[in-house]
N, C-alpha and C positions, 0 to 999 in steps of 0.2 A: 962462606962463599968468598971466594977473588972479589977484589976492586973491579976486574973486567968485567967477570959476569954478571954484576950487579951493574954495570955502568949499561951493558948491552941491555938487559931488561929493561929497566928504568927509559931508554930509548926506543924500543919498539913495544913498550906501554905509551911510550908519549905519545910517538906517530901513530897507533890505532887511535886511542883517543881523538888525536888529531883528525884523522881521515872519518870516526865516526860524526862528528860534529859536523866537516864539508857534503856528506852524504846527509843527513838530516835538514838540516839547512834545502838541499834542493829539494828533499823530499818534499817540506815546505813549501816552497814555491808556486804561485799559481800563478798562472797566465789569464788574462781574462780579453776577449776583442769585443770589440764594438757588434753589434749586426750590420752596420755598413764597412768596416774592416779591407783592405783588401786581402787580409789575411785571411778569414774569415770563408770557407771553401765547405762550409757542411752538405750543401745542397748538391755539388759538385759531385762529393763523397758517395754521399746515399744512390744518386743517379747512377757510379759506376759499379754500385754494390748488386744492382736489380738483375747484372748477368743479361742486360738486353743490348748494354753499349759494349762496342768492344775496349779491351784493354790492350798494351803489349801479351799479356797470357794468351790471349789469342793468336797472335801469328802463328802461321802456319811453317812446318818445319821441311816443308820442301826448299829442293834446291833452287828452282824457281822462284819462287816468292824472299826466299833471303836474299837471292841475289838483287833481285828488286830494292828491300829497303833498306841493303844496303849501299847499294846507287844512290839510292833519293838521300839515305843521311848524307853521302859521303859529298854529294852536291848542294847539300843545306848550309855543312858546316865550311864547304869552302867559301859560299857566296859572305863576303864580309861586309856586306850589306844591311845583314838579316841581324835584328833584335838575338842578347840572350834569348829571351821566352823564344822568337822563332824557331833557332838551331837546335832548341831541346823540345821540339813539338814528339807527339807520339806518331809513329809511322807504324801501321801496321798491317799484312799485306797477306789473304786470304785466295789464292786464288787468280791471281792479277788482278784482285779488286784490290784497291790501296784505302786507306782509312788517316785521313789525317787529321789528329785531335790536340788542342792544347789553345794556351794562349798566344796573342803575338799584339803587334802594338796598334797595328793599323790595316785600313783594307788592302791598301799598295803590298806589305808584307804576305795578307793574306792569299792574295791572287798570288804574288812571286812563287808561295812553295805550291799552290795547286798548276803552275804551269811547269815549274819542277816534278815534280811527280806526274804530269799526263806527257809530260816528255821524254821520260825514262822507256827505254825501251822492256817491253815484254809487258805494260801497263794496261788493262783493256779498259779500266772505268775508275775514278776517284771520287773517294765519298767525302766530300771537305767537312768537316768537323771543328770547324779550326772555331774559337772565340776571340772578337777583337777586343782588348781591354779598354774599360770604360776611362776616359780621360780625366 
């Protein structure tokens, strides 16, 4: 065999080698949280598993109801007011019932998106969902 073709082998032996080692390594890796965590969301998890709370998968694919939350995002994310956690809350809109779910920082935030969403036109009822994060 050439000097090349041995050189090229001998390089994408090294780099799989390589790349197997970084991939075992994370395989390794475990994460462990506390039970008081904020990270830490299993109860959250199982609660949206039961198919009784709604999710985004719920909204409904009328033209009415998209045009609804997409008003109420597009007034969440401009108010620069509003928490990360607020601007990414879940809106989700069945009907002109609006569902607002997630976290935010404070009750001042939390009433801000429930007067947003009962202010949006075409809105008949909001179900505030919202949870205020523990300090």
């Amino acid at each position: 065999m050439s000097t090349r073709i041995l050189l090229a082998m001998f390089t994408l032996t090294g780099s799989l080698i390589m790349m197997m080692g970084t991939v075992r390594a994370e395989q390794n890796t475990a994460i462990y949280l506390a039970a008081d965590s904020a990270l830490e969301n299993t109860e959250i998890n199982v609660r949206d598993k039961d198919n009784t709370t709604l999710t985004p998968e719920d909204q409904k694919e009328t033209e009415g109801d998209i045009k609804i939350t997409a008003a109420i995002r597009q007034a969440v994310v401009k108010n620069e007011s509003l928490s990360v956690n607020a601007q990414n809350i879940k809106i989700i809109t069945r009907n002109g019932v609006v569902t607002l779910r997630g976290p935010v920082e404070s009750e001042a935030e939390n009433m801000k998106l429930q007067d947003i969403a009962r202010q949006t036109p075409g809105v008949m009822q909001v179900n505030n969902q919202l949870e205020i994060k523990a300090p």
